[in-house]
C-alpha positions, 0 to 999 in steps of 0.5 A, spaced: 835 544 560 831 540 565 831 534 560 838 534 560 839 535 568 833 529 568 837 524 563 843 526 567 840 523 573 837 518 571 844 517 567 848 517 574 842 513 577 844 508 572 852 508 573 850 508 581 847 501 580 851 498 575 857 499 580 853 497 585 851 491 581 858 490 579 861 490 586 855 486 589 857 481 583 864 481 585 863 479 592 859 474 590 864 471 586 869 471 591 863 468 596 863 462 589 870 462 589 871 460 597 865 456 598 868 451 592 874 452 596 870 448 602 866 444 598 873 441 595 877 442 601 870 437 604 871 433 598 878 431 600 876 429 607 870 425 605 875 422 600 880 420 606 875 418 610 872 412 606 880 410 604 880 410 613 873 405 612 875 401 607 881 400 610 878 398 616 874 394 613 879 390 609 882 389 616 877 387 619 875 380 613 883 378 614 886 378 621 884 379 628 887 383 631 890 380 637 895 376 633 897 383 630 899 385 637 903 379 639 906 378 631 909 385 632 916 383 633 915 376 630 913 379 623 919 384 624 925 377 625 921 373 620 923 379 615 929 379 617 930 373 617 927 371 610 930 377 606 934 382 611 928 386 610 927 386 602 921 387 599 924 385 592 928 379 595 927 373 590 930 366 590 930 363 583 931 356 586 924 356 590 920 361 587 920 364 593 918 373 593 918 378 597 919 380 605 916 374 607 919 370 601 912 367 599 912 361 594 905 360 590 903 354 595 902 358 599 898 364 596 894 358 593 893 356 600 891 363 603 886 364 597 883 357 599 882 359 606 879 366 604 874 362 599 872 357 605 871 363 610 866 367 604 871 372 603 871 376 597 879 378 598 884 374 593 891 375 593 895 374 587 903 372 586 904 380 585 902 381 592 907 377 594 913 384 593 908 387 597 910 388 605 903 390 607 900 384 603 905 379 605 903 381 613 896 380 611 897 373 607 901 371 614 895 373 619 890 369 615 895 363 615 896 363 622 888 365 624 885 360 620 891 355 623 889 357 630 897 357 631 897 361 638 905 361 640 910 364 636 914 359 635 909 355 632 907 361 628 914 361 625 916 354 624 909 353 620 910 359 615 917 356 614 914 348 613 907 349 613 902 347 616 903 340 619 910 341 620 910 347 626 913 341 631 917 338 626 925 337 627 925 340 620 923 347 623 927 347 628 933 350 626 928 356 622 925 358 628 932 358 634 934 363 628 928 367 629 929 366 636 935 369 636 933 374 632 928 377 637 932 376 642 938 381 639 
């Protein structure tokens, strides 16, 4: 008899561990479950955080940003002007795309800026559909070539570089005029 209460004893002793074991198990796991939830939730963060660094950086290589400042409202005219604020606008007879309608000279042009400034940033024709790539395309142009009024900014993006006071722009830029006026 006391062989059965002591096997009994010792069965309950174990069965005791075992569900306590079982349940300190459990809040281990569910303690597991959370901290992975962290370590994800720190991941995304983390994950954010460098796309925002990134994207400083990339920022930082192409423009300055005073120009962005004053171009606001210009880039927004220019947009209009040149597609109605289409990003898939094409012209077949220029080869000109996107909101900007940028034709391959003047992709070759800001890649040659880029390469002459030691920068590792190229653009290709495909991002000319791309209104983000379009505006950083104009802020390279427009920095390298030190235009410093709006006017100038316009009539050069329209007839390139040596022809920002040329009688040929003129009409371009009383359109974009007109249109930041309105």
């Amino acid at each position: 008899m006391k062989k059965i209460i002591f096997y009994m004893i010792i069965i309950t002793a174990l069965m005791t561990f075992y569900v306590q074991s079982s349940i300190q198990l459990e809040e281990q796991q569910e303690q597991l479950s959370n901290n992975e939830y962290v370590i994800d939730s720190l991941i995304q963060v983390s994950d954010s955080l460098t796309l925002q660094v990134d994207t400083l950086l990339r920022q930082s290589e192409i423009w300055d940003f005073g120009i962005e400042k004053k171009t606001r409202f210009l880039l927004d005219a220019m947009i209009y002007i040149e597609s109605s604020n289409n990003d898939s606008a094409y012209c077949a007879s220029e080869g000109a795309a996107g909101c900007l309608q940028i034709r391959q000279c003047m992709v070759d042009d800001v890649n040659r800026i880029l390469k002459r400034q030691n920068k590792t940033i190229r653009y290709t024709l495909e991002d000319r559909w791309n209104r983000e790539s379009s505006i950083e395309m104009f802020y390279v142009y427009c920095n390298y070539y030190n235009f410093m009024t709006l006017e100038a900014m316009a009539r050069a993006w329209n007839g390139g570089p040596r022809r920002a006071s040329s009688p040929a722009t003129s009409d371009y830029w009383k359109r974009v005029r007109d249109e930041l006026e309105s």
